[in-house]
FITORFI-735859 format. One record per residue (C-alpha): x, y, z; residue number from 1. Coordinates in steps of 0.5 Angstrom, whole numbers, plus 500, padded with zeros to 3 digits. Layout:
// residues N
+------+-------+-----+-----+
| east | north |  up | num |
+------+-------+-----+-----+
|    X |     Y |   Z | NUM |
...
+------+-------+-----+-----+
END
This chain:
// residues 393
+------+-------+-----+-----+
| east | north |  up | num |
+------+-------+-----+-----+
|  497 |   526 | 463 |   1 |
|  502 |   530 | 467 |   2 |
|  501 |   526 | 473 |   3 |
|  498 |   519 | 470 |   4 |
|  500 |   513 | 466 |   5 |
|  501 |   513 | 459 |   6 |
|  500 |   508 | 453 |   7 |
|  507 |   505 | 454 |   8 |
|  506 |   505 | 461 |   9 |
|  510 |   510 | 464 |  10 |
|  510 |   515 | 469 |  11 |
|  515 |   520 | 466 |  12 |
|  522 |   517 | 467 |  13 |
|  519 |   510 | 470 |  14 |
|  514 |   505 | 470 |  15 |
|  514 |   500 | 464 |  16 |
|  514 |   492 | 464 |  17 |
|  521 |   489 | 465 |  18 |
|  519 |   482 | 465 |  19 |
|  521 |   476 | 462 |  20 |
|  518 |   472 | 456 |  21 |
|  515 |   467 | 460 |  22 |
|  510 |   472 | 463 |  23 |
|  509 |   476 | 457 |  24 |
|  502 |   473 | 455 |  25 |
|  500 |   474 | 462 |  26 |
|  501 |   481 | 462 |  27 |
|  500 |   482 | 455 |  28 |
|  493 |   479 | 456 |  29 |
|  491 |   484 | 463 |  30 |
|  493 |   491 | 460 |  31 |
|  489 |   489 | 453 |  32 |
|  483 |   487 | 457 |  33 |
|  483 |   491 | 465 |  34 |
|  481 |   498 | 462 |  35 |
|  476 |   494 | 459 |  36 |
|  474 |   490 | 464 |  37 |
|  473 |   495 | 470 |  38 |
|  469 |   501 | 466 |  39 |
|  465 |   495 | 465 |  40 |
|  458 |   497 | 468 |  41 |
|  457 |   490 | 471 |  42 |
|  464 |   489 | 474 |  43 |
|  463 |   498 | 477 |  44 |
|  456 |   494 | 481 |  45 |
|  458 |   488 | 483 |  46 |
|  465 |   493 | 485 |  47 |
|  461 |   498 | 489 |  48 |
|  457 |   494 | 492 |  49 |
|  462 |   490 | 495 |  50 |
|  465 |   496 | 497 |  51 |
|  459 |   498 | 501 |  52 |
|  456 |   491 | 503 |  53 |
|  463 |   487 | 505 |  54 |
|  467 |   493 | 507 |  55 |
|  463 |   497 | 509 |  56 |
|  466 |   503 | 507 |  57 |
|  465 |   509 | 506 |  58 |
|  470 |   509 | 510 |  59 |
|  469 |   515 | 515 |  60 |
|  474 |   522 | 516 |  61 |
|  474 |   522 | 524 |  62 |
|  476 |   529 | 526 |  63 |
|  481 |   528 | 531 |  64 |
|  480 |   533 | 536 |  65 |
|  485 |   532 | 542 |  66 |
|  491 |   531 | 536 |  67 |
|  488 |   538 | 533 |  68 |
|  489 |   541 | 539 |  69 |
|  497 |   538 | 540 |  70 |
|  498 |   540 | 534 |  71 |
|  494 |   547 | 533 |  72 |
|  491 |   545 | 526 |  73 |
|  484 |   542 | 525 |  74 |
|  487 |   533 | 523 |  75 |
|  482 |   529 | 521 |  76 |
|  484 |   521 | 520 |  77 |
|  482 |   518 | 514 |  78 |
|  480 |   511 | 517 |  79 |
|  481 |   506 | 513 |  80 |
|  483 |   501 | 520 |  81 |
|  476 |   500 | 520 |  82 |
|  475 |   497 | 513 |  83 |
|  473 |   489 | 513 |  84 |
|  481 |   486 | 515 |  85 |
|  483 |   492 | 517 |  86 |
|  487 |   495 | 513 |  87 |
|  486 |   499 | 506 |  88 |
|  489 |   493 | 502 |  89 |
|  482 |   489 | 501 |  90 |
|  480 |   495 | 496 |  91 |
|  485 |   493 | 491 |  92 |
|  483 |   485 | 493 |  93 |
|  476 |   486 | 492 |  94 |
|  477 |   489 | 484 |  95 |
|  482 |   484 | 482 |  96 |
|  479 |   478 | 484 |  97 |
|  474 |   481 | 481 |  98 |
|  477 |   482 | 475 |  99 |
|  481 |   475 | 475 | 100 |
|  474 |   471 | 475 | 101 |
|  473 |   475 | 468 | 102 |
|  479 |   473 | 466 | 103 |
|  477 |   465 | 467 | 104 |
|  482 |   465 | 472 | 105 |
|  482 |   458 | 477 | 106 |
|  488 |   460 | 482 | 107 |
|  490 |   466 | 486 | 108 |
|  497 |   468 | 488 | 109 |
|  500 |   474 | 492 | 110 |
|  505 |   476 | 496 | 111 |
|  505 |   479 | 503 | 112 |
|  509 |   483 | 508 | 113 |
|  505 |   485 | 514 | 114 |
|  500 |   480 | 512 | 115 |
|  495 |   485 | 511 | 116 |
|  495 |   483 | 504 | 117 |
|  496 |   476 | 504 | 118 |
|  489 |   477 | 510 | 119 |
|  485 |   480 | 504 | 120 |
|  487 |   477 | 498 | 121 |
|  485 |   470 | 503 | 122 |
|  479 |   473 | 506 | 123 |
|  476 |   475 | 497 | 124 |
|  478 |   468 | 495 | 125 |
|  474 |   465 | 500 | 126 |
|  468 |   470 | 498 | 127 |
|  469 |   467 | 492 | 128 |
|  471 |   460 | 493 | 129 |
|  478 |   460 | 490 | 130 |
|  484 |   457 | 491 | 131 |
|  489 |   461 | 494 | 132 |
|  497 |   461 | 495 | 133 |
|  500 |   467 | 499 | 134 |
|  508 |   467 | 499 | 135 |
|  510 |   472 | 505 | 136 |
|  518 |   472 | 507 | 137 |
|  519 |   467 | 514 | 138 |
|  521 |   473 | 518 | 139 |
|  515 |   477 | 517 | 140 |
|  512 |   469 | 518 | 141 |
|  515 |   471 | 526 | 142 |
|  513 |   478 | 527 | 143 |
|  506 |   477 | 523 | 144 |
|  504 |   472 | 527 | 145 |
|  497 |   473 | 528 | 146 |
|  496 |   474 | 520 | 147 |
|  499 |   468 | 518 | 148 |
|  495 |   464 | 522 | 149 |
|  488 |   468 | 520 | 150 |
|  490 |   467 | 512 | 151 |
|  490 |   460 | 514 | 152 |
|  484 |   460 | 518 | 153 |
|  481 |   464 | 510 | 154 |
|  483 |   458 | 507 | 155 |
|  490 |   460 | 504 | 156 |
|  496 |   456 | 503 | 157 |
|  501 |   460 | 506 | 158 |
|  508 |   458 | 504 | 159 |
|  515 |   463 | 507 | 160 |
|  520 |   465 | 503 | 161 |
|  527 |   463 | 506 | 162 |
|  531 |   467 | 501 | 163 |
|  535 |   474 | 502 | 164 |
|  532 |   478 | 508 | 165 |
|  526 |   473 | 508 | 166 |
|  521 |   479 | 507 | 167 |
|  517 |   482 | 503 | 168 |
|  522 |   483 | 496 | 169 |
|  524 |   475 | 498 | 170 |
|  517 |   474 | 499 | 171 |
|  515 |   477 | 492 | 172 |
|  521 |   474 | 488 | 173 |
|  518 |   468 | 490 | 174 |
|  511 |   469 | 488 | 175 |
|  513 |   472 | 480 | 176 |
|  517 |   464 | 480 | 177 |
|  510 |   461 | 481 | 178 |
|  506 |   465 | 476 | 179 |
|  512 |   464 | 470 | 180 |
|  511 |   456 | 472 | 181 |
|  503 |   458 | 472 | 182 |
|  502 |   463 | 467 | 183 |
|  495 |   459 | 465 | 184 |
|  491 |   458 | 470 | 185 |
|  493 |   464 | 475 | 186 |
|  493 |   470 | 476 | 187 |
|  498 |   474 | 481 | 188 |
|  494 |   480 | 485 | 189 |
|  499 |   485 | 486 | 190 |
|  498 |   487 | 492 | 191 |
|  501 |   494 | 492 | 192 |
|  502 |   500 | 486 | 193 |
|  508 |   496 | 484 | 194 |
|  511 |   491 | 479 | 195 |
|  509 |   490 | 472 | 196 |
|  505 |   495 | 468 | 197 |
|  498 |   495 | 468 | 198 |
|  499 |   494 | 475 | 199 |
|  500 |   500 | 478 | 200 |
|  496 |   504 | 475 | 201 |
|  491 |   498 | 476 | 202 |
|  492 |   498 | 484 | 203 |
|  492 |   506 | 484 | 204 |
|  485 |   506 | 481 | 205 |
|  482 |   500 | 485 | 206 |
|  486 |   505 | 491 | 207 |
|  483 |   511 | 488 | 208 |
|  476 |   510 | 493 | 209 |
|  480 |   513 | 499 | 210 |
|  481 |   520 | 496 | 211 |
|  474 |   520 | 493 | 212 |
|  471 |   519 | 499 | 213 |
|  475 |   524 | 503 | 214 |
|  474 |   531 | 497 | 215 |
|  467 |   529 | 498 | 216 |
|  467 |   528 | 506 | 217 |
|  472 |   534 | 506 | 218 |
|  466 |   538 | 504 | 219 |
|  461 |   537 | 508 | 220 |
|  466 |   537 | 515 | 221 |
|  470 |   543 | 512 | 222 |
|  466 |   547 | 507 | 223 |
|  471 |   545 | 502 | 224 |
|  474 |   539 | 498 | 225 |
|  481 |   540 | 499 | 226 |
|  485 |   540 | 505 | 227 |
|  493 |   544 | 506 | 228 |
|  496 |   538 | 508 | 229 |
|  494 |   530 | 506 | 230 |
|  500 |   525 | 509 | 231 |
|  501 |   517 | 509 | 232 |
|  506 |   512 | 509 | 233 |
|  509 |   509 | 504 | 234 |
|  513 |   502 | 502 | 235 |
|  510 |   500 | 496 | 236 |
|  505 |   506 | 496 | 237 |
|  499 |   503 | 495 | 238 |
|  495 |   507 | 501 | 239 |
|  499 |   513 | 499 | 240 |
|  497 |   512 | 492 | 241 |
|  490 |   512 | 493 | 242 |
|  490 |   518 | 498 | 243 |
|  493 |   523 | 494 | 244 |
|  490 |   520 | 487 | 245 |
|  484 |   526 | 487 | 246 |
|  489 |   530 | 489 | 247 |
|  494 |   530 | 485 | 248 |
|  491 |   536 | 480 | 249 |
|  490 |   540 | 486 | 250 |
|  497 |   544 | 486 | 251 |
|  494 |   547 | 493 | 252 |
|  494 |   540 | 496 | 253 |
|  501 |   539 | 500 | 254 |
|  503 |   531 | 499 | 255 |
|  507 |   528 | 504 | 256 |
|  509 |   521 | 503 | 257 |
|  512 |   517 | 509 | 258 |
|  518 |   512 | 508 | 259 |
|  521 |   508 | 513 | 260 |
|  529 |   511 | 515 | 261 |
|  529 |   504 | 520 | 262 |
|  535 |   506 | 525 | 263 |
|  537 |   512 | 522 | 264 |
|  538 |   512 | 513 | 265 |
|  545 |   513 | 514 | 266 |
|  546 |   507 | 519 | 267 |
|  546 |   501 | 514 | 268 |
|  538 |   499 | 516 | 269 |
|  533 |   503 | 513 | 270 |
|  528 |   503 | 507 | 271 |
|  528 |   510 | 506 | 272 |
|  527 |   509 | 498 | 273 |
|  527 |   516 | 495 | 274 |
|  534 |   519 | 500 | 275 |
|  538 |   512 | 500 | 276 |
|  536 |   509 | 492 | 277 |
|  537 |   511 | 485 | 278 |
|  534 |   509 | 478 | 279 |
|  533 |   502 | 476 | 280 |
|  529 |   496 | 475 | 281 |
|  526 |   493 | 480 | 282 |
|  520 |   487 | 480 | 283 |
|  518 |   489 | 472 | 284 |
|  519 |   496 | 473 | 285 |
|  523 |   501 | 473 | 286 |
|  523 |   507 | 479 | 287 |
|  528 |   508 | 485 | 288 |
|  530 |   503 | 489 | 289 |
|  536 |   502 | 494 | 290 |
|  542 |   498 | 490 | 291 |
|  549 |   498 | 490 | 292 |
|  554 |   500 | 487 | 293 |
|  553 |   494 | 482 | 294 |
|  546 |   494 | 481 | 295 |
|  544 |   489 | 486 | 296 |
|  538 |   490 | 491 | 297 |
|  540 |   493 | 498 | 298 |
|  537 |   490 | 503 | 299 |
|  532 |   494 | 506 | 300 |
|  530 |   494 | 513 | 301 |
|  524 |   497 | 518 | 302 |
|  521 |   495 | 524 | 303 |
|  515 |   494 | 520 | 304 |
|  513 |   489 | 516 | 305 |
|  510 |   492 | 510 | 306 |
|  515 |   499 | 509 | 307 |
|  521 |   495 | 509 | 308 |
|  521 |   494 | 501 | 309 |
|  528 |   497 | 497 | 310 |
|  523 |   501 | 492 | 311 |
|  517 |   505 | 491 | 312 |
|  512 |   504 | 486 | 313 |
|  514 |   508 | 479 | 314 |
|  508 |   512 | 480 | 315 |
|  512 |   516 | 487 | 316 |
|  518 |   515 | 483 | 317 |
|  515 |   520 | 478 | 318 |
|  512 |   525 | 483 | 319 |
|  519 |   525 | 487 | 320 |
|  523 |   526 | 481 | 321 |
|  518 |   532 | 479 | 322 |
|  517 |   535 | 487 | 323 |
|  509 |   534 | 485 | 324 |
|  509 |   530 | 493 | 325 |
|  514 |   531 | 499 | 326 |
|  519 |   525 | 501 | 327 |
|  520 |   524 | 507 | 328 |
|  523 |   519 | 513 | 329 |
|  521 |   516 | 520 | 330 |
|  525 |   512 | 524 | 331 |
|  523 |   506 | 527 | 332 |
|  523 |   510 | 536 | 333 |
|  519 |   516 | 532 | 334 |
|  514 |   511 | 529 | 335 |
|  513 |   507 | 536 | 336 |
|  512 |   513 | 540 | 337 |
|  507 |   515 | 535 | 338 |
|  504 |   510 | 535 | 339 |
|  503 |   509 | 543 | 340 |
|  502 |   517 | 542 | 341 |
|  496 |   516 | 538 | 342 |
|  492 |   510 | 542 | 343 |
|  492 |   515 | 549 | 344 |
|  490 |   522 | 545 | 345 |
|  485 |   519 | 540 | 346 |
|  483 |   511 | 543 | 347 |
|  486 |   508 | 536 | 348 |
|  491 |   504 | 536 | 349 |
|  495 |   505 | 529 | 350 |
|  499 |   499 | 525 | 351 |
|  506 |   501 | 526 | 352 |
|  507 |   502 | 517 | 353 |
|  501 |   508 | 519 | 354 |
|  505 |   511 | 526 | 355 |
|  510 |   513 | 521 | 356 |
|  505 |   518 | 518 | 357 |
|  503 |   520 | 524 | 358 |
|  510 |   521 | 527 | 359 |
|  512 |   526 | 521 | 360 |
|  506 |   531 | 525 | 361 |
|  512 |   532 | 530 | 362 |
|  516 |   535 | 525 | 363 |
|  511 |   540 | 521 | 364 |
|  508 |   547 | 523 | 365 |
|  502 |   548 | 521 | 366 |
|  497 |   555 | 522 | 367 |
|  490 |   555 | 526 | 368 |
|  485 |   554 | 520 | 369 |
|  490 |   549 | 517 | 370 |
|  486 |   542 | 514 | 371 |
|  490 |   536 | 515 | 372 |
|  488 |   529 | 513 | 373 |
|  493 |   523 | 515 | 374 |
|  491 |   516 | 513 | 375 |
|  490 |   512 | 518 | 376 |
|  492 |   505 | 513 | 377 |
|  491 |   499 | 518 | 378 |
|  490 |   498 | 525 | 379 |
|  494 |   495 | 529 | 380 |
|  492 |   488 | 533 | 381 |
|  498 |   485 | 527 | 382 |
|  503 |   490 | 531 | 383 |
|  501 |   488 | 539 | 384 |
|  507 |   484 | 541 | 385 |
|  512 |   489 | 536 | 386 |
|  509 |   495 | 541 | 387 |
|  509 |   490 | 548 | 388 |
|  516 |   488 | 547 | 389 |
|  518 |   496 | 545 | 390 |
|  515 |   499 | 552 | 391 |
|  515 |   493 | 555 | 392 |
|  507 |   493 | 558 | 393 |
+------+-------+-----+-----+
END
């Protein structure tokens, strides 16, 4: 289990279940009975078919011809824009209602930064006629909009955190009260590799299908399963855990995690977890998280909304901490340069959270016959007034 969870919980040095006595039941009950549940042959069909028929995955590994020539490498685009919603996020969605309706669950709550989550988690309650509470920071509300209001039009009760920045870690504070208060009737998907175990190896296994996909696509384009280089963004880490999830026993494989250095790491606006932070416990789990001198959690802050998380999942805490993947930082000029850079070379216009993976190609070197797979992990409709007001179109 070098790279993988352990009995306990544990990546190593992190993971674990900090969580207070009220929420014990809860999460006792989904680690006796998750493993059990998703190697369920039934539960794999009904998973897989969901996948393939409301998703429409696999996904495809586009070569991206005009970046390979800017670059001098051959890059391909692991798509998972194109998935129903927009983003990777209904991967991890699907598998948890999933599983909630195997538990008896009636209710569903989440949280939400970018809304990408939130839309997903509303979009599988309404496929499966559940009642859904999407908590997401009032901040976020006002950048994220057209989210907020397609997560309404699913049937979802939207309801904003007012505490703190008013982001994403308000947004989830607010989320864990709900279910201490509903420990019965409720299941909370988590909607990154975060939190209590057994949720970030839970969310990582449901993520999991994007590296699948991409060894066997490789395959086919390349002649071979593994690239030299695989980059994605990371707030959470959820997108990122699922792309580096079949590659982590690969030593070849150079794995490139891409967090949010804001307005520069040093400038008092960034959530540049892995350069800013340092061990604690966060959310029900320890792993690395930008905290002060006392131990009160930094504020953290990106231009996007679902990077600006003070932690990382304790799974990329332990992958830093062993130097299995590569931590680095974007700030919020190079990712919308990125962005713009991406929709005029290739036609795709990325969510911001993925324009900081494609903005670090600027900062790499790489030889002609080079593989490199970057996750393209949402698209970015839910970023057009953030672009406009930046280039002023």
């Amino acid at each position: 289990m070098k790279y993988g969870v352990n009995e306990q919980g544990y990546y190593g040095d992190f993971g674990g279940a900090y969580i207070p006595e009220m929420l014990y039941p809860n999460v006792e009950e989904l680690r006796q009975q998750y493993a059990k549940v998703i190697n369920d042959p039934d539960f794999k069909a009904e998973y897989d078919g969901l996948l393939r028929d409301y998703v429409g995955r696999p996904s495809p590994l586009y070569h991206a011809k005009r970046y390979s020539e800017k670059y001098g490498a051959n890059l391909f685009f692991k798509r998972e824009d194109l998935n129903h919603t927009g983003s990777h996020k209904i991967n991890n969605a699907i598998g948890q209602i999933l599983l909630a309706i195997r538990l008896g669950k009636k209710r569903i709550i989440a949280e939400t930064g970018a809304g990408q989550h939130g839309v997903a988690t509303a979009t599988v309650c309404a496929l499966k006629g559940i009642e859904c509470v999407v908590y997401m920071g009032e901040v976020d509300m006002e950048r994220q909009a057209p989210n907020v209001s397609r997560m309404k039009m699913l049937g979802a009760k939207v309801i904003p955190a007012t505490s703190g920045s008013k982001t994403l870690k308000d947004a989830t504070n607010e989320a864990m009260r709900d279910w201490i208060n509903n420990p019965v009737d409720t299941h909370y998907i988590i909607g990154s590799v975060v939190g209590p175990y057994p949720y970030p190896d839970m969310v990582a296994q449901f993520q999991s299908v994007i590296s699948f996909e991409t060894r066997k696509q490789l395959l086919q384009k390349t002649g071979s399963e593994l690239p030299q280089y695989v980059l994605a963004c990371v707030g959470g880490g959820s997108n990122a855990m699922g792309m580096f999830y079949h590659f982590l026993d690969d030593q070849a494989v150079n794995l490139i995690a891409v967090e949010a250095a804001g307005q520069g790491v040093n400038s008092g606006h960034s959530a540049a977890t892995t350069f800013l932070g340092r061990e604690g416990v966060l959310h029900g789990s320890r792993t690395i998280l930008m905290q002060t001198e006392d131990g009160q959690v930094v504020e953290p802050y990106s231009i996007s909304a679902g990077l600006d998380y003070p932690g990382i999942g304790p799974q990329h805490a332990h992958l830093y901490k062993i130097k299995r993947a590569q931590y680095v930082s974007i700030t919020d000029d190079e990712a919308l340069q990125a962005g713009l850079l991406c929709s005029q070379l290739e036609g795709i216009i990325p969510a911001i959270e993925t324009a900081h993976a494609l903005a670090y190609l600027e900062k790499m070197t790489f030889k002609a016959d080079d593989n490199v797979v970057i996750c393209i992990s949402g698209r970015g409709d839910k970023d057009l007034s953030t672009y406009i007001k930046y280039f002023n179109f």
